[in-house]
Every structure is written in C-alpha cells, then in structure tokens.
C-alpha positions as CSV (number, residue, x, y, z in Angstrom):
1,X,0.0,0.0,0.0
2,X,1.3,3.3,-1.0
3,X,2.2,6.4,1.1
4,X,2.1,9.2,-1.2
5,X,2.1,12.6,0.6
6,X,1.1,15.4,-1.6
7,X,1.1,18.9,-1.8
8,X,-0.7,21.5,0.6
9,X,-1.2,23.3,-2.3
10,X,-3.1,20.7,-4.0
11,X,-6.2,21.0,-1.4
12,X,-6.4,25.0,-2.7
13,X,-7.2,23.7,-6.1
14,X,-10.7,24.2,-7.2
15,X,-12.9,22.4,-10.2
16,X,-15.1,23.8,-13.1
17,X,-18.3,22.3,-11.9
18,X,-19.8,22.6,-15.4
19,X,-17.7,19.6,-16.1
20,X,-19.4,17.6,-13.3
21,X,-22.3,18.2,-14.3
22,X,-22.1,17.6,-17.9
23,X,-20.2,14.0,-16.8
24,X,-23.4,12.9,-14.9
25,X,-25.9,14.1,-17.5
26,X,-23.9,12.0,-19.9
27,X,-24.1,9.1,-17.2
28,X,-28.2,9.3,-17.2
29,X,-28.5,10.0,-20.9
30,X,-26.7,7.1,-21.4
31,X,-28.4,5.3,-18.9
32,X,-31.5,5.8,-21.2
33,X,-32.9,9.5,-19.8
34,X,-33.9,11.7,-22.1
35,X,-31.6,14.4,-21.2
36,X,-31.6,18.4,-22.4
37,X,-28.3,19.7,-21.4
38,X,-28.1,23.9,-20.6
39,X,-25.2,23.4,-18.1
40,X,-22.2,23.4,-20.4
41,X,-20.8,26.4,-21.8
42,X,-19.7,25.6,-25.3
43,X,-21.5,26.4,-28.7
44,X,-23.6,23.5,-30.3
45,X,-22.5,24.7,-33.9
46,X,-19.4,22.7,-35.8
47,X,-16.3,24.8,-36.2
48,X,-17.0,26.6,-40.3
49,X,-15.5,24.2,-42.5
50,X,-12.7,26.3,-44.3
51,X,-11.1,26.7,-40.8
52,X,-11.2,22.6,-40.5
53,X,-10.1,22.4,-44.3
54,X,-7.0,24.7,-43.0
55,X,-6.3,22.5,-39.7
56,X,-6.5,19.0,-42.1
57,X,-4.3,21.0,-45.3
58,X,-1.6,22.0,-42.3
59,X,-1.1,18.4,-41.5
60,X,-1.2,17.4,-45.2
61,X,1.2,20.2,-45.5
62,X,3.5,18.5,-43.1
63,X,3.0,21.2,-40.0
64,X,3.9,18.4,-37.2
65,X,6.9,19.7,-36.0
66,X,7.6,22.4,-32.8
67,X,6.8,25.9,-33.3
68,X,7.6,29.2,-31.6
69,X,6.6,28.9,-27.7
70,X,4.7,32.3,-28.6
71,X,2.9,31.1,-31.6
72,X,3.9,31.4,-35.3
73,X,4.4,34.7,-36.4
74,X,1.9,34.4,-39.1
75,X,-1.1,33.5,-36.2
76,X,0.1,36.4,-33.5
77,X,0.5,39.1,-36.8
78,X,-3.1,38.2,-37.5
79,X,-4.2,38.4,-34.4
80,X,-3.1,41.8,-33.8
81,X,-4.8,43.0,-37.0
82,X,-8.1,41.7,-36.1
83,X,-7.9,43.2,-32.4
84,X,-7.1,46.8,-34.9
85,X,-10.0,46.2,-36.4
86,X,-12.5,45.4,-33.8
87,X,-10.6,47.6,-31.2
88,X,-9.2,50.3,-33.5
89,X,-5.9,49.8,-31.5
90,X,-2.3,48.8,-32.6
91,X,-0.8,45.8,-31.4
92,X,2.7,45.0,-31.7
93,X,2.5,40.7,-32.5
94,X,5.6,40.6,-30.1
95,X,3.3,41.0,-27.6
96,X,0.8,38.6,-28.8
97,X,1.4,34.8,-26.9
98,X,-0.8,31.6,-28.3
99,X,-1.7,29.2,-25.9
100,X,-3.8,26.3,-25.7
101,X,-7.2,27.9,-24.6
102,X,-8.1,30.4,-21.4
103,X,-7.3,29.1,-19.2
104,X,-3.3,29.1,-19.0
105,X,-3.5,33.1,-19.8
106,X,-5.5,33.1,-16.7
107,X,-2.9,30.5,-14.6
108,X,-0.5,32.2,-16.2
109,X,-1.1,35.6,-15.0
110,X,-2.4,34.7,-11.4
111,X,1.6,32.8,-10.8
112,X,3.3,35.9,-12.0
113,X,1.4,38.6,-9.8
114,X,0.1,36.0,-6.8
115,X,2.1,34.4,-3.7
116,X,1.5,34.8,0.2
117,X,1.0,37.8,1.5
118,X,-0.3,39.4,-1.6
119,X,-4.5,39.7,-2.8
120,X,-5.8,39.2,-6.1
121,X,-9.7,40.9,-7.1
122,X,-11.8,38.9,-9.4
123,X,-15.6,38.6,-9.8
124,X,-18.2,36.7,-7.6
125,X,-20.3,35.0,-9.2
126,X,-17.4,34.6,-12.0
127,X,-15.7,31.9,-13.7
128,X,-14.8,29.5,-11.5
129,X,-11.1,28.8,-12.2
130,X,-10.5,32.6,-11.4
131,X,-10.8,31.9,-7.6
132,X,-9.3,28.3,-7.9
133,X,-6.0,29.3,-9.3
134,X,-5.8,32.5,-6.8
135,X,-5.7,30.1,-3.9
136,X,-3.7,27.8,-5.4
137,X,-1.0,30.4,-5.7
138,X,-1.2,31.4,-1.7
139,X,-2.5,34.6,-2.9
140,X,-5.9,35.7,-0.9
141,X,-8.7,36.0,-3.4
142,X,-11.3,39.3,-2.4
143,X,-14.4,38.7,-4.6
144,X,-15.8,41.9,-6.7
145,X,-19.4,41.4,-5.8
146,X,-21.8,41.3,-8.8
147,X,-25.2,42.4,-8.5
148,X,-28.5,42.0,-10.6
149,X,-30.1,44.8,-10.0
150,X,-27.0,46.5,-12.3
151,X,-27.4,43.8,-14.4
152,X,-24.1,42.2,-12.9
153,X,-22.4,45.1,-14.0
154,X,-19.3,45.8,-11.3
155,X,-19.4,48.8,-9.2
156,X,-16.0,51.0,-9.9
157,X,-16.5,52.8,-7.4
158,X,-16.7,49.4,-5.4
159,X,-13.6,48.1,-6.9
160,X,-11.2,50.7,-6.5
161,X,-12.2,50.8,-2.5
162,X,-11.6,47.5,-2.5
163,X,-7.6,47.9,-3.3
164,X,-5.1,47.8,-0.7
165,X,-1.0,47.9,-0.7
166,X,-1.3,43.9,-1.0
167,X,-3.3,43.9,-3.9
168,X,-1.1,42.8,-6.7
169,X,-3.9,41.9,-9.8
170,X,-7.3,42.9,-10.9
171,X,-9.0,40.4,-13.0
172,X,-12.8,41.5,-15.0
173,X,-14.3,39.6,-17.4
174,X,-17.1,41.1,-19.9
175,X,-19.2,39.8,-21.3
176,X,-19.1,37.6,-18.3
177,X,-19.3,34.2,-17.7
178,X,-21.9,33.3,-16.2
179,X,-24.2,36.3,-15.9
180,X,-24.0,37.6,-19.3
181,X,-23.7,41.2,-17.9
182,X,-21.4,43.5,-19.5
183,X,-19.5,46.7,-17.9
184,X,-20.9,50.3,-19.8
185,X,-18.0,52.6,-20.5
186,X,-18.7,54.7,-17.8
187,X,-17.4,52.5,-15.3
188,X,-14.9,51.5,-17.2
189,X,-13.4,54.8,-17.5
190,X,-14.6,55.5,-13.9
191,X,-12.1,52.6,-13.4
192,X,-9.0,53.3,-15.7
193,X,-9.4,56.7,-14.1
194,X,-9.2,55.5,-10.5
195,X,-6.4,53.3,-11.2
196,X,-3.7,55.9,-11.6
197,X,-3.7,56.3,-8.1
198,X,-2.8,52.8,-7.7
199,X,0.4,52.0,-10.3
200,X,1.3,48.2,-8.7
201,X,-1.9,46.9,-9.6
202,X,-2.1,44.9,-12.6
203,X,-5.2,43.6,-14.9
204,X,-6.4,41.0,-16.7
205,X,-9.0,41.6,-18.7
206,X,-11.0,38.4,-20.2
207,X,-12.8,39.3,-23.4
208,X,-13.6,35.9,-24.8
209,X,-17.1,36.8,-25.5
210,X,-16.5,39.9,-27.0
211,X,-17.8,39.1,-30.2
212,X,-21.0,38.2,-28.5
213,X,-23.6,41.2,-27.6
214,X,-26.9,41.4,-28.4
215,X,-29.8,44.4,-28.2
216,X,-27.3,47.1,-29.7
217,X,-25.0,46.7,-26.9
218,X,-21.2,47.8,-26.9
219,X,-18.3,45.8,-26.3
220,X,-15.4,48.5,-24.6
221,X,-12.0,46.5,-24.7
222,X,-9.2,47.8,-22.1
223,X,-6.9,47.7,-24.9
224,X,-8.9,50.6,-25.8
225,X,-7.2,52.6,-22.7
226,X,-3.5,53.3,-23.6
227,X,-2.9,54.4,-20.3
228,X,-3.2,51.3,-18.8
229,X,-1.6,49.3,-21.5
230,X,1.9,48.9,-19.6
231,X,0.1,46.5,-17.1
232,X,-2.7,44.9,-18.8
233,X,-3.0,41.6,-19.8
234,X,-6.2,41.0,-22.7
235,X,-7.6,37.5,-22.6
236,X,-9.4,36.5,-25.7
237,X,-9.3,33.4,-28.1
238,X,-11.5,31.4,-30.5
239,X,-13.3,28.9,-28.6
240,X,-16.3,31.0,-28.4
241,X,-16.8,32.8,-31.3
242,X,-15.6,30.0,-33.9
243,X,-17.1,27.4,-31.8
244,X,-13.6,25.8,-31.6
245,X,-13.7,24.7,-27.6
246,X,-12.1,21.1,-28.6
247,X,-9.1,22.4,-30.7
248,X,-7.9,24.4,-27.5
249,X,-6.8,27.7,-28.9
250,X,-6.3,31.1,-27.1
251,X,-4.2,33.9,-27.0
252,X,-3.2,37.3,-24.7
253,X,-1.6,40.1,-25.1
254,X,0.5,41.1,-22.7
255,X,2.7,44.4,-21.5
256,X,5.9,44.3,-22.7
257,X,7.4,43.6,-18.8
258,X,5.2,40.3,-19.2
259,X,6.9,38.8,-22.1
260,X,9.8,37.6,-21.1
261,X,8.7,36.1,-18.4
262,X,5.5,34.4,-20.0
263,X,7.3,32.9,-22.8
264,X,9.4,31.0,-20.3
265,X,6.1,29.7,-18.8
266,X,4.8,28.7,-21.7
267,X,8.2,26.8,-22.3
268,X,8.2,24.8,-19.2
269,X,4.2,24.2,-19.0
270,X,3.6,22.9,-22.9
271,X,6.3,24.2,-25.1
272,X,4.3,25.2,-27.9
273,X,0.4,25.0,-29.7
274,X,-0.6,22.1,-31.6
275,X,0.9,23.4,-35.0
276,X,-2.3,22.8,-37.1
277,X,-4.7,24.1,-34.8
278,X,-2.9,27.4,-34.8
279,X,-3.4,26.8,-38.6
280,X,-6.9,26.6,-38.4
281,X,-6.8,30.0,-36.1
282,X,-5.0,31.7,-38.7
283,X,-7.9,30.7,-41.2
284,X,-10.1,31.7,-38.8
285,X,-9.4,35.2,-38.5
286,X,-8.5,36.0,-41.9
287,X,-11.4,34.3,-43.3
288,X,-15.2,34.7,-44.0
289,X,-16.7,35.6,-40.6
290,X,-20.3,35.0,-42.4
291,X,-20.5,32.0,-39.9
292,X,-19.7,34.0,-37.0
293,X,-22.4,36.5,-37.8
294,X,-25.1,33.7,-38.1
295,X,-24.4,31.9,-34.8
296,X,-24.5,35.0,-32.9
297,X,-27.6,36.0,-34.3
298,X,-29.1,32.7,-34.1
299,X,-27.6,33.1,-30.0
300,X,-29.6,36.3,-30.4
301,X,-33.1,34.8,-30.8
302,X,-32.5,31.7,-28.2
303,X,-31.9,34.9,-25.5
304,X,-35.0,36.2,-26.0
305,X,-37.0,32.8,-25.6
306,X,-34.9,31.7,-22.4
307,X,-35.3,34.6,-21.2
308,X,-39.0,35.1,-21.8
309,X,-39.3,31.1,-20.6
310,X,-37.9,31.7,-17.2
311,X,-39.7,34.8,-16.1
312,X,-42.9,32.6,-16.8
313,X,-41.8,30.4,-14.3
314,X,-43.1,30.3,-10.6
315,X,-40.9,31.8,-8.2
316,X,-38.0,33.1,-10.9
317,X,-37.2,36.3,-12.2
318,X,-34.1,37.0,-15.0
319,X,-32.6,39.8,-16.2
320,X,-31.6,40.1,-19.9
321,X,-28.3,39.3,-20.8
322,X,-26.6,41.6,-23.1
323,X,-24.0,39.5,-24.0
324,X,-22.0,35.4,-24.3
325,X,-24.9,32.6,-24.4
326,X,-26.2,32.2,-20.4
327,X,-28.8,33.6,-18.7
328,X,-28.8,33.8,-14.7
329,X,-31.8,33.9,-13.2
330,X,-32.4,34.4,-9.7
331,X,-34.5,31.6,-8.2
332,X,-35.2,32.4,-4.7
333,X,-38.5,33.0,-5.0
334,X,-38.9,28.7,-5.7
335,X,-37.5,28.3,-1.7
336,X,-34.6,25.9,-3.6
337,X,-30.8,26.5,-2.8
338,X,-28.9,26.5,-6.3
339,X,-27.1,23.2,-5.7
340,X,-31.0,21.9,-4.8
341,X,-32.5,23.3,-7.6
342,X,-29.6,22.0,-10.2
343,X,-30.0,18.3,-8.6
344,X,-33.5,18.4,-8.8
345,X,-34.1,20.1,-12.5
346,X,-31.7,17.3,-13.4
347,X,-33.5,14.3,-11.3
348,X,-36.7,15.0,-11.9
349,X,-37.2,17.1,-14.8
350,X,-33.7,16.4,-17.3
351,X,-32.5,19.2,-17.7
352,X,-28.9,20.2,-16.9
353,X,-28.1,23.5,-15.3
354,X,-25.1,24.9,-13.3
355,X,-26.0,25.6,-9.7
356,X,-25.0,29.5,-9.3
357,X,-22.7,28.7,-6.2
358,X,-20.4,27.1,-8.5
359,X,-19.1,30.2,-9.4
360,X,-18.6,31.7,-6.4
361,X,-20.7,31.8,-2.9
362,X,-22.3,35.4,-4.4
363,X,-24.4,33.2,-7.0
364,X,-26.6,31.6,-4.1
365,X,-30.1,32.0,-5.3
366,X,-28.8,31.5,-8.8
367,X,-28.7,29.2,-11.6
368,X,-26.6,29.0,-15.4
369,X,-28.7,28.4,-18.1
370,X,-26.3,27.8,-21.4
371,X,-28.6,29.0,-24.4
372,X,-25.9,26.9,-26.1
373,X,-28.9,24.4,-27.5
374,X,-31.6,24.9,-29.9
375,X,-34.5,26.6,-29.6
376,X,-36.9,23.7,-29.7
377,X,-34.5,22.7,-26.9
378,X,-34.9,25.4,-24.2
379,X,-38.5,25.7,-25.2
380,X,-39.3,21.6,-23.9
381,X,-36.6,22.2,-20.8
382,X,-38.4,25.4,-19.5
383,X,-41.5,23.4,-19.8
384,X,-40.4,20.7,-18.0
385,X,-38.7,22.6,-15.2
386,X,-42.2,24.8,-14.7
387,X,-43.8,21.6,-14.5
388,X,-41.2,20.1,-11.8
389,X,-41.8,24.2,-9.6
C-alpha cells in the first residue's frame, strides 16, 4: 500500500463544476434519460468548414513539427490586425502569446502577480477557475461582488475601494461568464481613471465573449485605454466565437514587462500549440466571418426565448443578458438552494443547469442556463422545469 504525501497546495485547487455536471448528464443520458443539457458552456454549432479544411491542409502540408513557444508569427500578426479592427488599436505581435485555450492566460497571469501575503480581485459569481488558481497560488482571493439589479455590472467605485498595498492583480471579465452582464464605458473609464492612483496593480482583462452582444449593446476593450496598456493583460481566443472549444486555442496580449517572463512559462508548462490548430486559427481570423455573424444572431433569438421562458416560471425572475450565451436567473423566490435546484431540475425534470454557487458563494439564489442548445431545446426544458416548480 502506497504512502504518497502530496502537496498542501493541491487542497487549494478548485474544479469547473460545469464539467461535473455535464459527466453525470452524460451518465443518465446514457443510462436511457432523455436528457436536455443547458449546463455546459460551449457552442452547439461545428467549427465553419474552411477553418477545419485549414487544420487538415496544415497536417497534409506537413505542419507536425515544434513551433515558436509564442505562436507562429503568421497567427500572432493576424491576431493583432483583427484586435485593430474590432478595437481600433495597434498591437505589436511581439506581444501577442498563443496558448492552448483560457485558461493558462489566466494561470498564467495569477503565478506571476500571486504568492503569500499578496490579494488578487476577481468577480463573484465569476468563472470558476479565477478563484481556484488564486488560492492555489497562496494569494488571498477578495471577490468583486456582482449584482443583478446592475445587471451584474461591477461597481468601480466598489472596486477601486476594494484595493489595498497587498493587492497585486485585478482580473474583469465582460461579457461575463456566467451572468452575461457587461460593464458600460462609464465605469470602465470610472475605473481606468481610479487606477492611476494605484500604479502596482495589474489587470487582466477576459474578453472571450467579446464578439458576442446582443440588443445594440457595446463591447469597450481595455486595450482601448492606452494608459493602462503597460500593465494589462487581454484574454481572448476562438473557442467561443468560432465554436472551436475542442481544438484548445487562445491567446493574450501582454505588456511588454510580461513577455519575457511568459514565454518561459509557456516553455516549461507545454512548449508550444498544436501546429495545425494554430493553422486553423489563422484561417479563422483572416477568413469569412459569415459563420460567425449567423451563430450570434441565431444566439440572439435563443436569448429572448430563455429569457422570456424563465420569467414565466413560478418563483423566478431573470434579467436580460446583453452578451456570451447564459442567462442567470435568480430563483429564490422557488424556496430551492442552487445546488438543490440544479439536482432536482436534473432528477426529476432532465435538464442540466449549473447551480450558481459554482461560481462563487455570491451566486446563491442562482442558476446558469447555457442557451448553447436549440430553440426547440430550451422551449421543452423550460416546460419541464415549470412543471417540476
């Protein structure tokens, strides 16, 4: 019998409990229950064929070999002329670094600026692995509370009284993940502004939904702020918007005193990117974006039904998402904790949602809805959850 001892720092390391929850929906469906999945946060369109055509002709091409730990020049080049034309900003590619997905930007950034002793502010209810990897790096995570009534907006105002000599990072995410809110410019600026008085503080700002905002709604990148752009860090990628979550493909730009040391990281975590995904990426970004368009709209007209569903519901109220593909609606009015609710819609009803505590104790009284599903889809689920209240 084995002995092993492991690491403190093991027990500080959270989960994604989407994951979880997408593992036992695949248990009953397989099981033979008729199972309508709205937990898992990943688009139920195929990746547009040219950019598979591109992946397959890379590896026909004979792409198998190593490439740059940053990415190949060709992918970071285009990358920066596609956050010029969204953004309207320059980006040097130097300081564009390919990785496989969001989430080592995010582990990435949290190890260079987080240790004992220092604090780290990210959003509650947020993305789950923000607050995971915080702890994991001894760091002492202080949660930027999210509220409906702003429409999960944050609160600058809020935020900037919430940094102290020990904070060392600031991470926002918008769109966000899971709320679907996004920050107006106001408080963005309200934020930039504020942050001159505080010159050890760095960002990360995670803009993977960007490309996703519905009812006119405006998507203000911190890249946008060039007063800022010596510390920030831009999350983005294409898992998202080119419904490419598999082929594990992201990028960031960092500040120039980031790249040194992030390179390195990325040479002792995974070396390099799969050389034909970043293939596929390229084709991605300098192709037709007619796909793109299409899914977003068709995202577009699922928001309204969910969101029109739930509010028909006993005991539930939602707000209207102006951006990614979930809606959060609060659910206290049913009497059901989140974790109770997501067991029971699941049990009794089939239908998989995220309990809102999963990302982060500030979504009690919530649940994640992924409108990642077709219509007909969220129409039967609502109907069978309204039936279960």
């Amino acid at each position: 019998m084995s002995e092993l001892i492991f690491a403190d720092s093991l027990s500080r390391l959270g989960t994604e409990s989407a994951f979880m929850v997408l593992a036992r929906a695949q248990k009953l469906a397989a099981e033979g229950r008729d199972i309508i999945n709205l937990g898992i946060g990943q688009p139920d369109f195929q990746t547009p064929g040219h950019i598979v055509e591109a992946g397959i002709k890379a590896l026909r091409d004979g792409h198998h070999g190593y490439s740059p730990a940053n990415g190949i020049p060709a992918l970071r080049e285009a990358v920066a002329a596609d956050l010029n034309r969204r953004h309207g900003v320059e980006v040097n590619p130097d300081n564009v670094v390919v990785v496989p997905g969001g989430k080592p930007t995010m582990f990435f950034a949290v190890l260079m600026f987080g240790q004992p002793g220092t604090e780290i502010l990210y959003p509650n209810p947020g993305f789950p692995i923000y607050e995971s990897v915080i702890n994991y790096s001894g760091a002492t995570p202080v949660p930027i509370r999210l509220r409906e009534d702003t429409g999960f907006a944050f609160s600058a105002e809020e935020v900037l009284g919430q940094i102290t000599e020990r904070t060392r990072l600031l991470i926002i995410n918008s769109p966000a993940n899971p709320t679907g809110g996004i920050t107006p410019r106001d408080e963005l600026d309200k934020l930039v502004a504020g942050l001159m008085e505080h010159p050890h503080v760095a960002l990360m700002s995670d803009e993977i939904y960007s490309n996703m905002l519905y009812g006119g709604r405006e998507h203000v990148s911190l890249l946008q702020y060039p007063e800022i752009r010596d510390r920030l860090i831009l999350l983005d990628g294409w898992s998202k918007t080119y419904a490419m979550t598999g082929w594990r493909l992201g990028y960031a730009v960092w500040p120039d005193a980031c790249v040194d040391h992030v390179t390195r990281l990325c040479i002792n975590d995974h070396s390099c990117v799969n050389a034909a995904a970043q293939y596929a990426g390229l084709a991605a970004l300098t192709g037709p974006q007619d796909a793109v368009h299409q899914m977003v709209a068709e995202f577009d007209t699922r928001r309204e039904v969910i969101v029109e569903a739930l509010n028909s519901l006993p005991g539930v109220r939602c707000t209207d998402p102006g951006g990614a593909f979930y809606a959060f609606p609060n659910i206290e009015g049913t009497g059901l904790s989140s974790m109770k609710a997501q067991n029971l819609f699941l049990d009794k009803a089939g239908v998989a949602t995220v309990a809102g505590t999963s990302f982060g104790a500030m979504g009690e009284g919530y649940l994640r809805f992924s409108y990642a599903n077709s219509t007909e889809n969220i129409v039967a689920a609502i109907d069978r959850i309204g039936k279960v209240l």
